[in-house]
C-alpha positions in Angstrom: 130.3 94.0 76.6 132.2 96.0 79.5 130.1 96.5 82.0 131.0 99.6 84.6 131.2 99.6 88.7 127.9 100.5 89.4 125.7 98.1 86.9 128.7 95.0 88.5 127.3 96.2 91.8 123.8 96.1 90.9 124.0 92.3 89.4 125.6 91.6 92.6 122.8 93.2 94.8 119.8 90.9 92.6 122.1 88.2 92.5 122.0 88.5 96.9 118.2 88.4 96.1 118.1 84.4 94.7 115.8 85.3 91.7 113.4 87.5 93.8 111.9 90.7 91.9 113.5 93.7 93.8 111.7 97.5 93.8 114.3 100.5 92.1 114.2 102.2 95.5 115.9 99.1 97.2 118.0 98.7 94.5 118.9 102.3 94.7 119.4 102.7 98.8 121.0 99.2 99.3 123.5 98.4 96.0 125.9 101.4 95.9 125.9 102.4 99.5 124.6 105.1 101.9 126.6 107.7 100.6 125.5 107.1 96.8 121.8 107.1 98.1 122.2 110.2 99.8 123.9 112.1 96.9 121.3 111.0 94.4 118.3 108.8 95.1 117.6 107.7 91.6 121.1 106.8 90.7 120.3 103.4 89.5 117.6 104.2 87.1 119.7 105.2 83.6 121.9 102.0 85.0 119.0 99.4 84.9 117.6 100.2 81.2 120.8 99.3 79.8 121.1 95.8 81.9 117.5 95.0 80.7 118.9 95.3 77.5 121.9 93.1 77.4 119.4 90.8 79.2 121.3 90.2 82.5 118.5 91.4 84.3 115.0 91.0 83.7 111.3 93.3 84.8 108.1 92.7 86.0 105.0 94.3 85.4 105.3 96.0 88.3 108.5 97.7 87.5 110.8 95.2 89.9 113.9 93.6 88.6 115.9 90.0 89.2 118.7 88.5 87.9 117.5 86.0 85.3 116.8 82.6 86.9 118.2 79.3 85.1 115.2 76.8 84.5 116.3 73.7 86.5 116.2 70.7 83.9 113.4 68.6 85.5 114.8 64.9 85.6 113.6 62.0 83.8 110.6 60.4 85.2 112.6 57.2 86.7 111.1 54.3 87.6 111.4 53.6 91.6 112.6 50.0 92.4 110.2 48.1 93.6 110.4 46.8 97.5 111.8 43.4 98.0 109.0 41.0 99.2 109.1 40.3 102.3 107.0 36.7 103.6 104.3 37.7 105.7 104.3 35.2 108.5 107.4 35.1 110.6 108.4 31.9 112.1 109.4 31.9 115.6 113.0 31.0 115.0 113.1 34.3 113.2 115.6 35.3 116.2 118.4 32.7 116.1 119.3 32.3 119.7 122.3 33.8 120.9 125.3 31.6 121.6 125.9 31.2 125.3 128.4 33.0 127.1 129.9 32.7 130.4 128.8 35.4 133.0 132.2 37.4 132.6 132.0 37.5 128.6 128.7 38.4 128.6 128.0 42.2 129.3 126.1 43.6 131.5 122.6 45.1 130.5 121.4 47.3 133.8 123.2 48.4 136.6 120.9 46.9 139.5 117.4 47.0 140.0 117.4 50.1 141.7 118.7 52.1 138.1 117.8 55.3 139.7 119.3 55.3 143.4 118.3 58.3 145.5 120.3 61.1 146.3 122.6 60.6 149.2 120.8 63.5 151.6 123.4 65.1 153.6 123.1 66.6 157.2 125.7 69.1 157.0 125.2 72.5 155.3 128.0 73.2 153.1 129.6 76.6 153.4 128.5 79.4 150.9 131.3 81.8 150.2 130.8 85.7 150.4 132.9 87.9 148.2 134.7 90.2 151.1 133.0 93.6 150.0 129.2 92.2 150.3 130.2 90.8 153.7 131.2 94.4 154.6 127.9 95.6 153.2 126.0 93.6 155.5 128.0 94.3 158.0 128.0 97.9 157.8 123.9 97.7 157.2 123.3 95.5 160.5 122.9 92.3 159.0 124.2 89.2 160.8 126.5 86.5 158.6 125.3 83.1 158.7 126.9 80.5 160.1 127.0 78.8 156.5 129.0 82.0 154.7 132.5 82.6 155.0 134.1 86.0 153.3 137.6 84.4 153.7 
């Protein structure tokens, strides 16, 4: 079975599709191209009767075609593992204590109590740079530099 450009094309097209029923008219504008569509629009048609044929593609009802779609083999019904049992009441020594440490082994959990600290507030204004043409635009229009922009 040699199969020619246009039907390898088309198999290619459905195959894009993942088993989903596609109309001729898609089929025929998307799989061989603009040009192909515009020199005949029903190009695909004699194409697709063969393929249904040899059984690489299959039709609906509704005159759509996919690729065939392999049935997944469904896996044997398993038996799930039971959970291991757990005792219901937990002593209190569930939580071994920890071994003690010295200060400097031991690492440290928080920072301070005071996680969070507030932004430093700073009483100078920092300087806001002005690219040199926009400072000659406002200088040109009246407008005043501030002390806190520099066009340097």
């Amino acid at each position: 079975m040699t199969l020619s450009a246009d039907e390898l094309g088309i198999l290619e097209y459905l195959k894009s599709w993942n088993g989903k029923f596609v109309p001729m008219m898609e089929i025929c504008r998307r799989a061989g191209g603009r040009r192909r569509y515009e020199e005949s629009q029903h190009w695909a048609r004699a194409l697709m009767s063969r393929l249904v044929d040899l059984k690489l593609v299959q039709v609906n009802e509704r005159g759509h075609y996919r690729v065939p779609v392999a049935e997944k083999p469904k896996p044997a019904a398993h038996q799930p593992t039971p959970p291991p049992k757990v005792p219901l009441v937990v002593a209190e020594d569930y939580f071994p204590p920890a071994p003690a440490a010295t200060e400097e082994e031991q690492p440290k959990l928080l920072v301070d109590e005071n996680y969070f600290p507030p932004a430093e507030q700073s009483t100078e204004q920092s300087e806001q740079w002005i690219s040199p043409q926009i400072a000659e635009i406002l200088k040109k229009s009246g407008k005043k530099l501030g002390s806190k922009h520099s066009a340097k």
